[in-house]
N, C-alpha and C positions, 0 to 999 in steps of 0.2 A: 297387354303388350305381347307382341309375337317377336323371337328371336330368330334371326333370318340370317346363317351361317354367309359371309362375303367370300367368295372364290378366292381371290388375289391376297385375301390376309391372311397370311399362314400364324394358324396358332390362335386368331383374335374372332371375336363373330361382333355383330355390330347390331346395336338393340333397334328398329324401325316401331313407328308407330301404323298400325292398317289404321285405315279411314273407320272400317266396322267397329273399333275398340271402343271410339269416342264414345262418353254418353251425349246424350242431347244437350242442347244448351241451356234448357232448365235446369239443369240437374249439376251444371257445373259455378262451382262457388263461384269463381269471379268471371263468369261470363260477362260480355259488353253489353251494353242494354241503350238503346237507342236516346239521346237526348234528346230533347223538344224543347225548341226557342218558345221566346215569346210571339203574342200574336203582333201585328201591325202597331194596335191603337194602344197596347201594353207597354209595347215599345216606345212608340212616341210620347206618351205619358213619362215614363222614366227619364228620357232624354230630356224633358221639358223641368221637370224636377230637379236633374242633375245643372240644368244651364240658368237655375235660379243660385245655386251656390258657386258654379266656374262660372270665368267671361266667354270661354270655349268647349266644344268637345272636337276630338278627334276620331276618325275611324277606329282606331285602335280601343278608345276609351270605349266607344260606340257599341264595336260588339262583347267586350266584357259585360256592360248592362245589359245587352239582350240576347247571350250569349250567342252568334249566331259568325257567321266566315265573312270572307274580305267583301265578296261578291254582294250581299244581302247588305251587306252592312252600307256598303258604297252608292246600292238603290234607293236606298231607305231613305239615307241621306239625301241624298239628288231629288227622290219626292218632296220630304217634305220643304226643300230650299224651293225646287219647282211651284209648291203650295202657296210660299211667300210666309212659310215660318220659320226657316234659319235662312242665313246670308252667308258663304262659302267665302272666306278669302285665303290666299295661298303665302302662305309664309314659309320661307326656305327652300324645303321641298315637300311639305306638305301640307294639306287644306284643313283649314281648320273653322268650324263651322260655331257662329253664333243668332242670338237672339238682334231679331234688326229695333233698331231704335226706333221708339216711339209707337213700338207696336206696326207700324207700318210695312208695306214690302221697300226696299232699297233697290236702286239698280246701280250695278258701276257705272261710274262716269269715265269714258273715254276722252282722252286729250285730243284735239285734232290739230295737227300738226303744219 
């Protein structure tokens, strides 16, 4: 660390850190270290596993199992409902995704009016 006397504070000097001080970031204890999700089919595996014990999952539950953000989580979902292996319905305000019965794909039925 370099101490770098402040003009305006009479009496006081103010401790700065130079950028040069740092060590690298191996070298420091709790540097951040990059997480890595799971892959695709890892994920759908777990999802599949997880919707044999719930009747649902949610985005939120979603990416706790595959640890990954809203965005990935939200795709993921949307493939495999697009695939015709979960059935998306919206309760509240939020979608909640399960396993369609009888194994088959579902489509909503629209009322016509």
């Amino acid at each position: 660390m370099s101490v770098i006397p402040k003009s305006s504070a009479v009496g006081r000097t103010v401790v700065r850190r130079l950028v040069n001080d740092r060590p690298p970031a191996s070298e420091r204890p709790f540097a951040r270290k990059k997480t890595v999700g799971f892959t695709q089919e890892v994920c759908e595996q777990r999802t599949m596993e997880y919707l044999k014990t719930h009747p649902y999952i949610t985005g939120k539950v979603y990416r706790g199992l595959c640890r990954c953000g809203k965005t990935k989580a939200a795709a993921d979902l949307k493939k495999m409902m697009q695939e015709g292996k979960l059935v998306r319905t919206f309760v509240g305000n939020a979608y909640l995704f399960r396993v369609p019965m009888d194994g088959r794909k579902e489509k909503r039925k629209i009322k016509k009016k």
